[in-house]
N, C-alpha and C positions, 0 to 999 in steps of 0.2 A: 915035167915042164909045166909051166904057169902059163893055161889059157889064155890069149889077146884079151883085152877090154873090149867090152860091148859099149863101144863111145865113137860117136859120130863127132869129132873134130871139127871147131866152129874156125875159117879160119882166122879173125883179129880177137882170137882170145889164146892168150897164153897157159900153157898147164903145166902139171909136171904130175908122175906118178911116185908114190914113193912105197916099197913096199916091206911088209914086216911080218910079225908072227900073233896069232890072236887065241883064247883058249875059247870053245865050243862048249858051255855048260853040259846042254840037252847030247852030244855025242861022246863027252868025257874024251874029248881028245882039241891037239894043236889044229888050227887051219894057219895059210898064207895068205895073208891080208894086202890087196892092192887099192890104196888110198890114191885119188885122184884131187890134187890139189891146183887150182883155179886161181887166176887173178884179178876176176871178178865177184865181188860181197854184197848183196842185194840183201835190205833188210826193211819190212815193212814195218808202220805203226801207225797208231791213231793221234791225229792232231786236229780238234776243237771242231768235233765229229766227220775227219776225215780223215780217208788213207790215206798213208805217206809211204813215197818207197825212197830206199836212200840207194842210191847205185852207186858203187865205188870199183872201180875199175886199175890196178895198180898198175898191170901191164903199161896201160896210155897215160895213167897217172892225171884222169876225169875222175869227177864228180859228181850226181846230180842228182837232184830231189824232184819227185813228180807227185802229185797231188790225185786224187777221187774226188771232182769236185763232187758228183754224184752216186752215192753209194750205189755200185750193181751196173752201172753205167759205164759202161767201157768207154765210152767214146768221150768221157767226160776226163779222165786223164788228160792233165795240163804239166807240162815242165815249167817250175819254178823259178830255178834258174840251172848253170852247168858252167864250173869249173874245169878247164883243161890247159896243158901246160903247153 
């Protein structure tokens, strides 16, 4: 039998699990691989010496891009703008 996931369930995020077969170099043998796939894509970058996070959300089918005006500064995060259908 294949262990529960150790996942605390957000609830306006959609998932799903999907699970498969994976080969273990270091044990020379198969394991059961449980892939947890998310419908939210969070992806940072740097723009014109700033963080950028880009949040896409399929589930809700939003958008939005938030800004670092201040490096290291949390409280400095700004939303750009936000797409949502």
């Amino acid at each position: 039998m294949i262990p529960k996931p150790i996942i605390t369930p957000v609830s306006d995020v959609d998932f799903s699990c999907v699970i498969g077969f994976g080969f273990d170099n270091r044990a020379n043998d198969y394991k059961v691989l449980r892939l947890v796939i998310s419908s939210v894509e969070l992806r940072i970058d740097e723009h014109e010496e700033s963080l950028v996070l880009y949040h896409y959300d399929s589930y809700h089918f939003s958008f939005e891009v938030w800004v670092m005006k201040e490096y290291g500064v949390v409280e400095s995060w700004v939303k750009q703008f936000s797409i949502a259908e």
